[in-house]
C-alpha positions as CSV (number, residue, x, y, z in Angstrom):
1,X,71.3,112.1,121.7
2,X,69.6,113.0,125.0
3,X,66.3,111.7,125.6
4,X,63.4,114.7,125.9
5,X,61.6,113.7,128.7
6,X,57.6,112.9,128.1
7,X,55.0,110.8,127.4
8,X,56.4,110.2,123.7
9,X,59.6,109.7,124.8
10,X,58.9,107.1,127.3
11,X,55.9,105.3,125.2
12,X,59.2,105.0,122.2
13,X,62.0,103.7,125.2
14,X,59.0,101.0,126.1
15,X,58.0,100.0,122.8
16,X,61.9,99.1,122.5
17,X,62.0,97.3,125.7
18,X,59.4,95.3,124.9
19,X,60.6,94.5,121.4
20,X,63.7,93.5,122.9
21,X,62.9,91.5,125.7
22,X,60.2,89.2,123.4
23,X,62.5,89.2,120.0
24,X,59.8,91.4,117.9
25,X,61.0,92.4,114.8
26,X,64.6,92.2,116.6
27,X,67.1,89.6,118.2
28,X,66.1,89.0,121.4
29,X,68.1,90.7,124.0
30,X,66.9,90.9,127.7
31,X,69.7,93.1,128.9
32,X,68.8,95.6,126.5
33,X,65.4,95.5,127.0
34,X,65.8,96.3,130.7
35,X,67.8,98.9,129.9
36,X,65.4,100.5,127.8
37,X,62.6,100.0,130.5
38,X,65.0,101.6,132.9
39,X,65.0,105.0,131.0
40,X,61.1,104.5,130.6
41,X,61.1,104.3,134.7
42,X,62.9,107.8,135.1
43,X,60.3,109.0,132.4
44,X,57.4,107.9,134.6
45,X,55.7,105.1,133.0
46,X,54.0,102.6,135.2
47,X,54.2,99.7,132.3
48,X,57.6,100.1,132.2
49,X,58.1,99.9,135.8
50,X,56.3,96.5,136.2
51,X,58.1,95.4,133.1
52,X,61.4,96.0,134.9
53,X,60.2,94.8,137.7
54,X,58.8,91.5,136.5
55,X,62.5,90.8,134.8
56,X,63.9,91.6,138.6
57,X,61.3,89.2,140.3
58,X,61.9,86.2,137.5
59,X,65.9,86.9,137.0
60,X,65.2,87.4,134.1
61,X,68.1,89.1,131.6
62,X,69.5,90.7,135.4
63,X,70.4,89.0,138.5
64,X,66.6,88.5,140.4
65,X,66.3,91.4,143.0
66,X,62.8,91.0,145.1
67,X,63.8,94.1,146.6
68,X,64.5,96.1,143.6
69,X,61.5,94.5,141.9
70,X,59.5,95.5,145.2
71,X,60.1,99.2,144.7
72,X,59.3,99.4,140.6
73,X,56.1,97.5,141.4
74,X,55.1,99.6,144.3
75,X,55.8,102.9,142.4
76,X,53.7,101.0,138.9
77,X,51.2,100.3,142.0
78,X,50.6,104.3,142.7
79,X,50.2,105.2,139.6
80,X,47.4,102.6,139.2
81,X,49.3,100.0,137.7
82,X,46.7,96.9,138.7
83,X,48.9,93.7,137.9
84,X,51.6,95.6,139.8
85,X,49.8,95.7,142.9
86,X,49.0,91.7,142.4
87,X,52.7,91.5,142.0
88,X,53.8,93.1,145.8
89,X,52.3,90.3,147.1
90,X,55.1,88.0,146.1
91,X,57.4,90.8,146.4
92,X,56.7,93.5,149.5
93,X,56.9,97.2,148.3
94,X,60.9,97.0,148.1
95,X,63.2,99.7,150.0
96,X,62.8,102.3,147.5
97,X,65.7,101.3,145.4
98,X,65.8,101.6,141.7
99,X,68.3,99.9,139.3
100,X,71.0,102.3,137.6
101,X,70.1,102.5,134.0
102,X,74.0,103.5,133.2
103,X,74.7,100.4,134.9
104,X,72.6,98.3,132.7
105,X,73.9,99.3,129.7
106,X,77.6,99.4,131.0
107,X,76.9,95.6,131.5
108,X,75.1,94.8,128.2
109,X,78.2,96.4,127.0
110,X,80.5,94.3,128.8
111,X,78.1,91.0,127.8
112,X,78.4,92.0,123.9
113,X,81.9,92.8,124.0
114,X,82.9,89.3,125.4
115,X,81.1,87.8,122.6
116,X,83.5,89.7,120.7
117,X,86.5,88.9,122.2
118,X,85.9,85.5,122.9
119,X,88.8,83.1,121.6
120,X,91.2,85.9,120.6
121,X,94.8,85.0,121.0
122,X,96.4,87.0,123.9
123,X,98.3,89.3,121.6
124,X,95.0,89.7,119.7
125,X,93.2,90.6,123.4
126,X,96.4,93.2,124.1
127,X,94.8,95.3,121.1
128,X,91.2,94.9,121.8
129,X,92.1,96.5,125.5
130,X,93.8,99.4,123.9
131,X,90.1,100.3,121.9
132,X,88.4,99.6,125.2
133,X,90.7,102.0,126.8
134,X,90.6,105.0,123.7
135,X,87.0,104.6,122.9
136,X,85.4,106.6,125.8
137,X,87.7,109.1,125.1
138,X,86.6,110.1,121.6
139,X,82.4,109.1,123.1
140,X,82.0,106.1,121.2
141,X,80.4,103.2,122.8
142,X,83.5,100.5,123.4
143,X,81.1,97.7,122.0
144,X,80.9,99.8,118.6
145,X,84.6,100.6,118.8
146,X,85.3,96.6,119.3
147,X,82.9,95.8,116.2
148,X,84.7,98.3,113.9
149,X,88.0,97.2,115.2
150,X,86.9,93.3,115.2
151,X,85.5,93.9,111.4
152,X,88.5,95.7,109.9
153,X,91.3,93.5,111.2
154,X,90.4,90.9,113.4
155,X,92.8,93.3,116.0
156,X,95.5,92.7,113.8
157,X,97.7,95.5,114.5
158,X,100.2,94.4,111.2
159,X,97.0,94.1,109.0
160,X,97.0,95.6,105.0
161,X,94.6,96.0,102.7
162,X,95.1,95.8,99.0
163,X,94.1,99.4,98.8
164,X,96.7,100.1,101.3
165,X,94.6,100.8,104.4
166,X,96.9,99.8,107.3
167,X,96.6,98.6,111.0
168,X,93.8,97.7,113.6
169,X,91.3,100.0,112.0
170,X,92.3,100.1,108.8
171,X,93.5,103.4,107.8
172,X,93.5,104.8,104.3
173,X,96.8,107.6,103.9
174,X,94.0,110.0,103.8
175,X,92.1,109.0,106.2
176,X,95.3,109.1,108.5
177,X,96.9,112.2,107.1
178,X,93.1,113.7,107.8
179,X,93.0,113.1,111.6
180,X,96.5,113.6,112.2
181,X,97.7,110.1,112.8
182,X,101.9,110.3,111.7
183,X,102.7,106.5,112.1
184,X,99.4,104.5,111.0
185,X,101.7,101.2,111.9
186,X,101.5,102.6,115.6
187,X,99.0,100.4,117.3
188,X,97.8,103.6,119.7
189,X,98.1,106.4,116.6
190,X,96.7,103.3,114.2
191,X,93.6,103.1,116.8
192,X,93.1,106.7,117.8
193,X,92.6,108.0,114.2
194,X,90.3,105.3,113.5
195,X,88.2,106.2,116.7
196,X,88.4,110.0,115.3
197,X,86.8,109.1,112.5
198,X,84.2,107.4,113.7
199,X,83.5,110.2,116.2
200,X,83.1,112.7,113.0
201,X,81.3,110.5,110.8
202,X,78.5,109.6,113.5
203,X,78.6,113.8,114.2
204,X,78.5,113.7,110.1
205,X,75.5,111.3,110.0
206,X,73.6,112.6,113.0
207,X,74.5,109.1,115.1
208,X,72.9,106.7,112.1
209,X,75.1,103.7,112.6
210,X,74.2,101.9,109.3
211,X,75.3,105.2,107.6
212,X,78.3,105.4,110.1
213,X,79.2,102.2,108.7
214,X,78.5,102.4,105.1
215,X,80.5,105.9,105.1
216,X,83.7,103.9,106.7
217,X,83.9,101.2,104.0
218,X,82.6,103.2,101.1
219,X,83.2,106.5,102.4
220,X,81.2,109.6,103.0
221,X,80.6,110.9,99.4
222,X,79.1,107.5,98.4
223,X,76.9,107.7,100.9
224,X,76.1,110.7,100.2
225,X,75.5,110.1,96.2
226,X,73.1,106.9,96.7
227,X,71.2,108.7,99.8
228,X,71.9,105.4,101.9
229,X,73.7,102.7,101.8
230,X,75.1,102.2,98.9
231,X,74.7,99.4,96.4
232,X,78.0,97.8,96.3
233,X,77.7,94.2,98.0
234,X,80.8,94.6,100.0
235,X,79.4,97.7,101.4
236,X,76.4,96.0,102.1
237,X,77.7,93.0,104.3
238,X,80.2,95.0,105.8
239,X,77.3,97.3,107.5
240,X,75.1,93.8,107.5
241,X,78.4,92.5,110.1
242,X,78.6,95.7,111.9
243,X,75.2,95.7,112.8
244,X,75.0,92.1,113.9
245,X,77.9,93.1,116.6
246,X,76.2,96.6,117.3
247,X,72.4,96.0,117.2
248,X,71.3,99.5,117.9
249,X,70.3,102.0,115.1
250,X,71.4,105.2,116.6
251,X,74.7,106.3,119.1
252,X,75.0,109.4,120.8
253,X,77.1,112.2,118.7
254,X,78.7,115.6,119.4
255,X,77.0,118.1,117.2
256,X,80.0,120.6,117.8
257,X,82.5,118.0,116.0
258,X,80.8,118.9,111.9
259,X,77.9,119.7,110.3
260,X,75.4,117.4,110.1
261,X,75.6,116.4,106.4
262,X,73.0,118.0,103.6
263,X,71.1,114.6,102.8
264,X,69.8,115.1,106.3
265,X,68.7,118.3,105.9
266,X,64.3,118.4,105.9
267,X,63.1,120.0,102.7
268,X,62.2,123.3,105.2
269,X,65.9,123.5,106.1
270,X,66.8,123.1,102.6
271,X,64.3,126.0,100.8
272,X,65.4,128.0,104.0
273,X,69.1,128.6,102.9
């Protein structure tokens, strides 16, 4: 979802940074955090831009940049942003360039993905590149399209269930009859309906990956009947495995793809129809 610019907005995209970049509450993860802090700069906050621009001065989570760390502390520094203005001493005022938050997250992408893909077999890699390729396509982040792909098969394009879910992601005959995949033993097709999916069940569940998740195992009605995740331990670790692979709570999602489901709905929204 798109971030509404504001104080709000930026105090929440800080709160995360720094709750990423200290392992509060969460796994510690200093590429996140500056990409969080990033966002927070475009919004205007000074803390975030001495945050970001400490983790450029000390390399830390990002490549050190004096002169990128130069520029976040002199614009903390106008904003009165004192311990900023300490830190141009070390750094000079920069050249006015400011990291690309897109960039950022691109490469904490990139850094989670290879944890996933490290050790695969080549054959195994061949698969993972297809869902790298297809996933941007459909607007799914590639690291969540590797986890689901990573937790359903291991990339095993020849995998079966004993429920008769088939391929790299797993495909019930409903599922694939549903998002018009004719050959779930395709690789591509197998991939691509999975990917479709996803796309409608994060649209379905307003971009609530835990849900997402649950809803894929258990399916959507079962979410749907316990409110939540539902109660069945292999529901339970499977979200518990996506989650460890995709550590944010939300994704973007395209509202035009379905109806948000009616266990979101606020009790105003409900009493109104």
């Amino acid at each position: 979802m798109p971030v509404h610019a504001g104080p709000s907005a930026a105090a929440r995209l800080l709160a995360k940074g720094v709750a990423y970049e200290n392992g509060e509450g969460v796994e510690r993860d200093p590429l996140l955090a500056a990409s969080f802090y990033c966002r927070a700069v475009r919004l205007g906050s000074a803390e975030a831009m001495y945050a970001l621009g400490w983790m450029y001065a000390n390399g830390r989570g990002v490549a050190r940049d004096d002169d990128m760390a130069g520029t976040l502390f002199a614009r903390a520094a106008k904003k009165g942003h004192a311990q900023a203005r300490r830190m141009l001493r070390f750094t000079g005022p920069g050249k006015g360039r400011l990291p690309s938050c897109r960039g950022l997250a691109a490469a904490r992408s990139a850094e989670a993905g290879g944890r996933i893909l490290a050790g695969l077999p080549p054959m195994r890699r061949e698969v993972a590149d297809v869902v790298l390729e297809l996933a941007p396509g459909y607007g799914i982040d590639p690291q969540l399209a590797l986890a689901f792909a990573s937790v359903e098969s291991r990339f095993d394009p020849d995998a079966t269930s004993p429920r008769n879910a088939v391929g790299v992601m797993q495909l019930m005959p409903g599922t694939a009859e549903r998002f018009h995949v004719d050959d779930a033993r395709d690789m591509r097709q197998n991939v691509a309906g999975g990917l479709a999916y996803l796309r409608w069940l994060l649209a379905y569940f307003e971009g609530d990956v835990r849900l997402v998740a649950a809803a894929y195992n258990a399916g959507e009605g079962a979410v749907e009947r316990y409110r939540g995740v539902p109660p069945y331990p292999e529901t339970r670790a499977y979200v518990a495995r996506i989650t460890a692979w995709f550590r944010r709570q939300t994704h973007p999602y395209d509202r035009r793809v379905v109806d948000a489901s009616p266990m979101l709905r606020r009790p105003s929204e409900a009493s109104a129809r």
